[in-house]
C-alpha positions as YAML, in Angstrom:
chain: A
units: angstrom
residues:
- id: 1
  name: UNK
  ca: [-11.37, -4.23, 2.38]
- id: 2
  name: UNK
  ca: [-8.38, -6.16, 1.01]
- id: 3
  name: UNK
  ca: [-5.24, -4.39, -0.44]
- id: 4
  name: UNK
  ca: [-2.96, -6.29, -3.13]
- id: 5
  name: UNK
  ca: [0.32, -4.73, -4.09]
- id: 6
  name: UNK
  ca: [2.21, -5.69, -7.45]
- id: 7
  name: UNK
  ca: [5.57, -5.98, -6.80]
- id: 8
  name: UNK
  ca: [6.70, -6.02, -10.59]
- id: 9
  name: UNK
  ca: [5.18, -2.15, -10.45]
- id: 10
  name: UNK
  ca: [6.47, -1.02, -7.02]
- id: 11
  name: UNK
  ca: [9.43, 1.06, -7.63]
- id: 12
  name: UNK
  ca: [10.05, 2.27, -3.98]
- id: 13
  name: UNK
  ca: [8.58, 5.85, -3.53]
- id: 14
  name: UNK
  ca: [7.41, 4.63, -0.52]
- id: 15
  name: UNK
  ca: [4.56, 7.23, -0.63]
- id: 16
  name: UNK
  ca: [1.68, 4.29, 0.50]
- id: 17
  name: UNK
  ca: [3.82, 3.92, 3.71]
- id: 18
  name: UNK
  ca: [3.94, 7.74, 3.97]
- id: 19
  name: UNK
  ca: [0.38, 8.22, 3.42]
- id: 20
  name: UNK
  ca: [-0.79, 4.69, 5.49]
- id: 21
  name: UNK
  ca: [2.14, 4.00, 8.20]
- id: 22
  name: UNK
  ca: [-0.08, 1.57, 9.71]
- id: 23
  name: UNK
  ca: [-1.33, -0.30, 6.48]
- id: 24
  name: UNK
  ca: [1.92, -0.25, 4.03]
- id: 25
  name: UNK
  ca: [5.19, -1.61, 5.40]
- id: 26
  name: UNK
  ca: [8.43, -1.04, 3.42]
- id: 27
  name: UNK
  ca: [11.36, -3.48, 3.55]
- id: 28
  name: UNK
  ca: [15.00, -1.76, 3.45]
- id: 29
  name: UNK
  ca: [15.13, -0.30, 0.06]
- id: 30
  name: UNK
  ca: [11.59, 1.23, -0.04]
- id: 31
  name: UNK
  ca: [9.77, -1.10, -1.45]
- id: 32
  name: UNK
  ca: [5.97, -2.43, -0.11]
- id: 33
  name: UNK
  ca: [5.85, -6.05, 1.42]
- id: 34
  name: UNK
  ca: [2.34, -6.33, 1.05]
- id: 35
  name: UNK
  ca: [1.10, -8.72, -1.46]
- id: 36
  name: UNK
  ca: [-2.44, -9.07, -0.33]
- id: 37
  name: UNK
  ca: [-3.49, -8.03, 2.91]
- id: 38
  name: UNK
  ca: [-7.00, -7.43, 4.88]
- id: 39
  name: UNK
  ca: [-7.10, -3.72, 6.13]
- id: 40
  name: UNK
  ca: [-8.23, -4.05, 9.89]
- id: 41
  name: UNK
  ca: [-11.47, -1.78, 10.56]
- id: 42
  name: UNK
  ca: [-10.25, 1.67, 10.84]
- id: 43
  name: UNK
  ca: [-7.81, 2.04, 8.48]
- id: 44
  name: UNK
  ca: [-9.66, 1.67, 5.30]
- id: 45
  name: UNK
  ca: [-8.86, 5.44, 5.24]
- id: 46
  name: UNK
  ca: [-5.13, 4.79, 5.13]
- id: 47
  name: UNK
  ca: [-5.56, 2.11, 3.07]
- id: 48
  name: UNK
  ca: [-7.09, 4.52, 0.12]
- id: 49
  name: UNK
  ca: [-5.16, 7.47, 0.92]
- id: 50
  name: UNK
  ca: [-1.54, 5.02, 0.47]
- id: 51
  name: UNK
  ca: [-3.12, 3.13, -3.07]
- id: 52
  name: UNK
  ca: [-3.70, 7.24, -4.48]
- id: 53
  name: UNK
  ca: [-0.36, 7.94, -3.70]
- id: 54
  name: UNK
  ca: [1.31, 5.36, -5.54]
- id: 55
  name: UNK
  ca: [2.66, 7.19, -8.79]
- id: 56
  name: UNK
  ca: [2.84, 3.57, -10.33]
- id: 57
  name: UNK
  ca: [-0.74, 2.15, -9.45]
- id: 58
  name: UNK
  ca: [0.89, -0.68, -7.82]
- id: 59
  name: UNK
  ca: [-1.62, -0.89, -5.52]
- id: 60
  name: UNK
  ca: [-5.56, -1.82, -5.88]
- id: 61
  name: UNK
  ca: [-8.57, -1.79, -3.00]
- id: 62
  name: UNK
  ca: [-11.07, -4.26, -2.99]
- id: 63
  name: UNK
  ca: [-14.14, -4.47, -0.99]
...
């Protein structure tokens, strides 16, 4: 699974981070640093449950 974050949507909820600590990182002000990332096995759960979080939809899932 591969997660890709849009930084021109991300307006610093931080609710992926909340939801997926050990998937979404936040730098200083809240926003995600992921651009595009591979989700290690076992956290394709946190991976999901921080993308349905995101208010904006900054973030998609791909397989």
């Amino acid at each position: 699974m591969r997660v890709q974050v849009d930084p021109s949507l991300c307006v610093g909820h931080g609710r992926c981070n909340a939801d997926g600590p050990d998937v979404y990182q936040l730098d200083d002000s809240g926003y995600c640093t992921i651009a595009n990332a591979v989700v290690s096995v076992g956290l394709e759960r946190q991976a999901r449950d921080g993308a349905a979080a995101c208010p904006e939809r900054a973030i998609s899932l791909s397989e």
